[in-house]
PLY file of the C-alpha trace (Angstrom):
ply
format ascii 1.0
element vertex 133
property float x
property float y
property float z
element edge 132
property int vertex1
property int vertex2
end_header
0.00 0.00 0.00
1.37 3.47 -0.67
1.59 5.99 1.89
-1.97 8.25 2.06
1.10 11.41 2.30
2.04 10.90 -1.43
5.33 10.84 -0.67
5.71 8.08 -3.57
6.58 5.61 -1.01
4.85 1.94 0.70
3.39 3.16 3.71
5.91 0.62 6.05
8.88 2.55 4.88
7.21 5.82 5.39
4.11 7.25 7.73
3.40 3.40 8.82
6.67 3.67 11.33
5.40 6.13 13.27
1.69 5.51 13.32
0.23 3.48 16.39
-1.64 0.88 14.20
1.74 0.02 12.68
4.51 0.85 15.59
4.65 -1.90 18.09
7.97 -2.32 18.77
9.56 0.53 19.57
8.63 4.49 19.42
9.81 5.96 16.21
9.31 9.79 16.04
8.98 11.87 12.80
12.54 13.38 12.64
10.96 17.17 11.14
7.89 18.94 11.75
7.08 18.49 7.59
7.33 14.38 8.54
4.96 14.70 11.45
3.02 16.90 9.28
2.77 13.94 6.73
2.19 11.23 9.17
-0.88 12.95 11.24
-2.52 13.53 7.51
-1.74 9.46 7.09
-3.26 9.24 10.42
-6.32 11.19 9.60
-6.62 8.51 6.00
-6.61 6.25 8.15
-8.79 6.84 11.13
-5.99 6.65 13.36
-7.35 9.00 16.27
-4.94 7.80 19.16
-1.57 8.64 16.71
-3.21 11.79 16.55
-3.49 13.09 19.88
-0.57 11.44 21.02
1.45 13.73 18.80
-0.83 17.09 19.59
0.84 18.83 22.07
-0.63 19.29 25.41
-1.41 22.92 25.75
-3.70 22.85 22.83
-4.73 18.92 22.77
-8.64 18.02 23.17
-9.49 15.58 25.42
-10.99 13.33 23.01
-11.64 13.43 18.74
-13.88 11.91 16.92
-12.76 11.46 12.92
-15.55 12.26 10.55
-16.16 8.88 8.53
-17.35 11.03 5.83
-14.17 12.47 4.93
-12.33 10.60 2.92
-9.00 12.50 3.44
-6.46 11.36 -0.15
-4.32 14.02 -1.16
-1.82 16.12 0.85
0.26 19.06 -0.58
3.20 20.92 1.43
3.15 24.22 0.14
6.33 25.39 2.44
8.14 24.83 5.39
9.57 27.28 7.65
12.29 25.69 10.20
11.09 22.61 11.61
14.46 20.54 10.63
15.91 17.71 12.70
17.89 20.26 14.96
15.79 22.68 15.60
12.81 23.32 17.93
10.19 24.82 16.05
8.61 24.72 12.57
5.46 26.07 10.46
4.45 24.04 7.79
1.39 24.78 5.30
-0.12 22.31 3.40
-3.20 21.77 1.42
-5.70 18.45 2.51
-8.09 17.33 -0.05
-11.03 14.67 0.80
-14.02 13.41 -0.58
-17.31 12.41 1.05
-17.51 8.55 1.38
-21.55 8.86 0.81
-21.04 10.74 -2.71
-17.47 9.93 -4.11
-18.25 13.24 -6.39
-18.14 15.49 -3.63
-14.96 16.87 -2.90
-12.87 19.67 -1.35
-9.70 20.99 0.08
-8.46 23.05 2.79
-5.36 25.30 2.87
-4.15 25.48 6.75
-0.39 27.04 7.95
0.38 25.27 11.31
3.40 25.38 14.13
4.84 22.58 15.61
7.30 22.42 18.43
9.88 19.67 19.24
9.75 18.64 22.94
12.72 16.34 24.01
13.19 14.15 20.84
9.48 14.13 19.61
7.70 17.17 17.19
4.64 18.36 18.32
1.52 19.74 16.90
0.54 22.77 18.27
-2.07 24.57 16.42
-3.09 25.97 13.18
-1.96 29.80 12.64
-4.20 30.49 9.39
-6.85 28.50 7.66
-7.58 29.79 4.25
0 1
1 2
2 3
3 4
4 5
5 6
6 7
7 8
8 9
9 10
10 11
11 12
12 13
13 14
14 15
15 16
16 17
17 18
18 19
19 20
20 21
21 22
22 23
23 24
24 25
25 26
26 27
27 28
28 29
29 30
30 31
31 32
32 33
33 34
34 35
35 36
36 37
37 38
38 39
39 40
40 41
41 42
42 43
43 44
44 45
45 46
46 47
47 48
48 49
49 50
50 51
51 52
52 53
53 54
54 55
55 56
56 57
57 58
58 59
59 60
60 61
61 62
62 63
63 64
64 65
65 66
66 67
67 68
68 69
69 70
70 71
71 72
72 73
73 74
74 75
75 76
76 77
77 78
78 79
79 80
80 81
81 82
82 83
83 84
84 85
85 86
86 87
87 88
88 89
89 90
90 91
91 92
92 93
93 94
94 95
95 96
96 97
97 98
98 99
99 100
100 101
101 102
102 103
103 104
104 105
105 106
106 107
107 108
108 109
109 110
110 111
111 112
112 113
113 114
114 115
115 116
116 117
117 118
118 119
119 120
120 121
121 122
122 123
123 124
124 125
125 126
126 127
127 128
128 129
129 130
130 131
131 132
């Protein structure tokens, strides 16, 4: 299976390491906020809610979230980066999302959002989105 991210690779060698459904063994973080970017979109193709909070950072983390199974979420675009590399502690990255409804596969749309991330010990964070357009 390729990776929902579109990074042109199997999802094992790319998202699939870090997401819970796949990461048994050992923790593997996403090594810049652009690969956590990619993997929580996987995680959102997926339905994988729990890989999701667990890599939304506390100050700004619900207590629960509940995926819409209407959304269909397959295309992800990074339209730029700002920071956010392996030695560094915080990054922007914005990104377009497109989905479909699952009840009418001719429905579909796309959202433009620029979010920051920070990296707390070894592991990037999500923190929030900082403009949806």
């Amino acid at each position: 299976m390729r990776c929902p991210c579109h990074s042109g690779e199997l999802l094992l060698n790319c998202c699939g390491r870090y997401l819970d459904s796949a990461n048994t063994v050992a923790r593997t973080f996403p090594p810049t906020a652009e690969a956590l970017m990619r993997s929580r979109f996987s995680a959102f193709a997926l339905g994988d809610a729990g890989y999701l909070l667990r890599t939304w950072h506390s100050d700004t983390r619900p207590e629960t979230l509940e995926l819409d199974p209407d959304q269909k979420w397959y295309l992800l675009e990074i339209l730029g980066t700002e920071r956010g590399g392996p030695f560094e502690r915080e990054g922007v990255v914005t990104f377009r999302a497109h989905y479909r409804s699952a009840a009418n596969r001719k429905l579909r749309d796309s959202f433009t959002e620029t979010s920051s991330f920070t990296k707390v010990g070894s592991q990037w964070l999500y923190v929030q989105a900082l403009e949806l357009q």
